[in-house]
C-alpha positions as YAML, in Angstrom:
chain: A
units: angstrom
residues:
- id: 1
  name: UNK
  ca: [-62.84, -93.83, 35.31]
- id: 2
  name: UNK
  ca: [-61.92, -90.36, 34.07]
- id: 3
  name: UNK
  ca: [-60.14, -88.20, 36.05]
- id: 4
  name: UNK
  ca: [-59.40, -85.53, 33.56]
- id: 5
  name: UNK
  ca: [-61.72, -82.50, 33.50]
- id: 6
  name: UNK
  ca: [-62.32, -82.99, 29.87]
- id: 7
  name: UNK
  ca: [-63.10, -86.38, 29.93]
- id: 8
  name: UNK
  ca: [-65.37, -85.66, 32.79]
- id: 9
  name: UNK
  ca: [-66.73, -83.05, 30.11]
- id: 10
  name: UNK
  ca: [-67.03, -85.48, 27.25]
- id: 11
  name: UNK
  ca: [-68.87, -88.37, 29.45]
- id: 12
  name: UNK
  ca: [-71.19, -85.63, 30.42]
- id: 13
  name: UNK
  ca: [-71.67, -84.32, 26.32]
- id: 14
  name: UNK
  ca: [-71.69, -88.09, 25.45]
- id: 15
  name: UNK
  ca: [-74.67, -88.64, 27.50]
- id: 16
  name: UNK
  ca: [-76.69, -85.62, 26.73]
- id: 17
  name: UNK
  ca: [-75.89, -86.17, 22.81]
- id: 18
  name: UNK
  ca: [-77.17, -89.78, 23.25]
- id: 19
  name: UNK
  ca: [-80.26, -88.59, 24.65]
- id: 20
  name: UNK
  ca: [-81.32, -86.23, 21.50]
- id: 21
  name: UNK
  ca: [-79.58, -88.59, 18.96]
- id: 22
  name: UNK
  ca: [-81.65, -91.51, 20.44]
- id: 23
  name: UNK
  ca: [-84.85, -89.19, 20.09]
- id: 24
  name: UNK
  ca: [-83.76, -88.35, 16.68]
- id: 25
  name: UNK
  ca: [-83.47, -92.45, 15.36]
- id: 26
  name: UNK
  ca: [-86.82, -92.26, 17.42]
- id: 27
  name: UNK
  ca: [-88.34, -90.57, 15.20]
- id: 28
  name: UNK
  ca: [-87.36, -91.45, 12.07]
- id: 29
  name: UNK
  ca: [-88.24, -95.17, 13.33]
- id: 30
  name: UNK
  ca: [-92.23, -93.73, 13.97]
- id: 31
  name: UNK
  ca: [-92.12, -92.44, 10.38]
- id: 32
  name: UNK
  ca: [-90.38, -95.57, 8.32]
- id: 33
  name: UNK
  ca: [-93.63, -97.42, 10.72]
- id: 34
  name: UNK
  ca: [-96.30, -95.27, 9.66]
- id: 35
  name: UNK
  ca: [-95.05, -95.68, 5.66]
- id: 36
  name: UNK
  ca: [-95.06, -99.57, 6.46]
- id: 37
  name: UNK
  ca: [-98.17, -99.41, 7.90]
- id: 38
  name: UNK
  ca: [-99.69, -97.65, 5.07]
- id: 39
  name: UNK
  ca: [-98.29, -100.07, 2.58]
- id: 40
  name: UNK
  ca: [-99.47, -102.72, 4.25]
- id: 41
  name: UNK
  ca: [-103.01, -101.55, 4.30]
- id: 42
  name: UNK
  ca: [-103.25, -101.49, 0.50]
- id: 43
  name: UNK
  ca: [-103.97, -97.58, 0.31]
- id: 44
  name: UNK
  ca: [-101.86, -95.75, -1.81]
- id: 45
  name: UNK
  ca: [-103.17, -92.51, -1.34]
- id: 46
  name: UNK
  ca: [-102.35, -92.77, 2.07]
- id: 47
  name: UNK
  ca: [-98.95, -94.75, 1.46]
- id: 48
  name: UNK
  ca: [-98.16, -91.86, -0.83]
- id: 49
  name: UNK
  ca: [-98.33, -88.91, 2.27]
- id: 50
  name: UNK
  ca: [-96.55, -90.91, 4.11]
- id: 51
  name: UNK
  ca: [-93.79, -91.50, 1.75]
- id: 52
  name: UNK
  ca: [-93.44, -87.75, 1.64]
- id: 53
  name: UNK
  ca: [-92.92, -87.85, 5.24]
- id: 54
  name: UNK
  ca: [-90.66, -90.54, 6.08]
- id: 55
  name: UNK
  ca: [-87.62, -88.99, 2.77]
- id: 56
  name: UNK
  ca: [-87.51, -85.62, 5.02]
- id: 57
  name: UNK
  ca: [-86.99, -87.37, 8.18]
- id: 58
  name: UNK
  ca: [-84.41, -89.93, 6.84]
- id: 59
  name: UNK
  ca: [-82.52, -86.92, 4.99]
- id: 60
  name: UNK
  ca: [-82.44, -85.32, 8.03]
- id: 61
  name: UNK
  ca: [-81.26, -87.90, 10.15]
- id: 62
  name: UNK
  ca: [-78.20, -88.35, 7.66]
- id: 63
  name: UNK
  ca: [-77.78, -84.38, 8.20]
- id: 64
  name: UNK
  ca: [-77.87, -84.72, 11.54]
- id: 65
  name: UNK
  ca: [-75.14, -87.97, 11.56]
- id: 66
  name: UNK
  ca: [-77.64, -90.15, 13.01]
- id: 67
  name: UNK
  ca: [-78.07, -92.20, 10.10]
- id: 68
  name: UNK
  ca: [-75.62, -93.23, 7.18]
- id: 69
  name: UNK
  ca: [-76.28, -91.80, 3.78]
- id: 70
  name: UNK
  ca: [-76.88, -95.36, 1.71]
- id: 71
  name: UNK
  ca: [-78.89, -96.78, 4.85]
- id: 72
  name: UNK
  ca: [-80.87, -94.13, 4.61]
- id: 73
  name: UNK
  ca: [-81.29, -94.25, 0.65]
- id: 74
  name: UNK
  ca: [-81.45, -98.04, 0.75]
- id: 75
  name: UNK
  ca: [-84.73, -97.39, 3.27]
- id: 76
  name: UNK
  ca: [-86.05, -95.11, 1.02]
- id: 77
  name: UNK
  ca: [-85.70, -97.26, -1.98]
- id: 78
  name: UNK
  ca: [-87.48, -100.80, -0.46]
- id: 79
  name: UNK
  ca: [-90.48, -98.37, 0.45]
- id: 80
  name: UNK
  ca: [-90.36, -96.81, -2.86]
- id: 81
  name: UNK
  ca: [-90.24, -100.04, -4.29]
- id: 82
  name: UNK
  ca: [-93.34, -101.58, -2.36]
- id: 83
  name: UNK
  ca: [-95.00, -98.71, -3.10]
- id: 84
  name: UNK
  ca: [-94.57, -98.90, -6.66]
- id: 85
  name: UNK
  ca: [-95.88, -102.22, -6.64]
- id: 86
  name: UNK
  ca: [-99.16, -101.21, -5.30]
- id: 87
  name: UNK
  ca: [-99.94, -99.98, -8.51]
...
């Protein structure tokens, strides 16, 4: 247990950041689904929006540390890649 003040500090800051970073991976999980989604339904039009949805959200996830920069890229790239193939 911590007995320090500022490790009492940093359990508290530890649990608040977890809160908004968990929010934050939230997110960018809702996006990545909705891109899926719209690959899987064979639109492209639609597949397209949502690719220009989901590279903001992973880009700022990385900004935000949430997210590693080549996990993010690699994510980007499979749905670029699927969406490719639709053509």
């Amino acid at each position: 247990m911590a007995n320090t003040p500022q490790a009492k500090k940093r359990i508290r800051r530890n649990a608040a950041r977890a809160l908004v970073n968990g929010n934050r991976v939230g997110r960018i999980r809702t996006f990545v689904k909705k891109a899926e989604a719209a690959l899987e339904s064979g639109d492209k039009v639609a597949a397209t929006a949502a690719m220009l949805q989901v590279q903001p959200e992973l880009m700022r996830g990385v900004a935000k540390g949430v997210l590693h920069k080549n996990t993010a890229s690699r994510k980007f790239a499979r749905l670029t890649k699927r969406l490719t193939a639709l053509a």
